[in-house]
C-alpha positions as CSV (number, residue, x, y, z in Angstrom):
1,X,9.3,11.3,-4.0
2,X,6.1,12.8,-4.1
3,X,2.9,11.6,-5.8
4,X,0.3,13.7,-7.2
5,X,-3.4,12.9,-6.2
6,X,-2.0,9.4,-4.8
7,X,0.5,8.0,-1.9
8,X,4.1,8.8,-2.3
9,X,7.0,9.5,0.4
10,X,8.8,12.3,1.1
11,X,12.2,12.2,3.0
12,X,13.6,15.5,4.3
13,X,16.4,16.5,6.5
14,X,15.6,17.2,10.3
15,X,16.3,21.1,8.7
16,X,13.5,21.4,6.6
17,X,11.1,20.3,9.3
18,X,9.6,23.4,10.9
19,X,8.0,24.0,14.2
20,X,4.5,23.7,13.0
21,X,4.5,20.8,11.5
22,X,3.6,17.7,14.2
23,X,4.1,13.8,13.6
24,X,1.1,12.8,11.8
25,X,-0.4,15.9,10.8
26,X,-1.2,16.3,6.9
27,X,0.8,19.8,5.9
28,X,1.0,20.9,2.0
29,X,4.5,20.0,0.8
30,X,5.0,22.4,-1.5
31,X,4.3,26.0,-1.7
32,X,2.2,26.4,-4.9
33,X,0.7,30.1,-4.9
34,X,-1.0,29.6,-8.5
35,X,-2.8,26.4,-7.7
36,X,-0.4,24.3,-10.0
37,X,0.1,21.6,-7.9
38,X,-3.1,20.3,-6.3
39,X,-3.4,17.3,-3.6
40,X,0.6,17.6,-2.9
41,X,0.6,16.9,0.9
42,X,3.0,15.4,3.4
43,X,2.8,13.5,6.6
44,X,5.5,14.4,8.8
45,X,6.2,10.9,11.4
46,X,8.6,10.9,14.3
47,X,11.5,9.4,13.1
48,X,13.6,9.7,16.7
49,X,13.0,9.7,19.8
50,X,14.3,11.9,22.6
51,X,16.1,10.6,25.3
């Protein structure tokens, strides 16, 4: 779930999480060359934990 210009949560597989995103960083969550979707961002957190 995504909201636009408020909170929401986004849940995606470990697969969909690139390298460049970090726990806690802000990243865009969708790729929106024309400027359609504005505000849409993500907040990737650590879900696990290495051993």
């Amino acid at each position: 779930m995504a909201a636009v210009s408020g909170f929401g949560v986004g849940l995606l597989p470990n697969w969909v999480v690139s390298t460049d995103i970090h726990s806690g960083k802000l990243m865009p969550l969708f790729n929106d060359p024309d400027g359609r979707k504005e505000d849409i961002y993500c907040e990737y957190l650590l879900t696990r934990q290495k051993n």
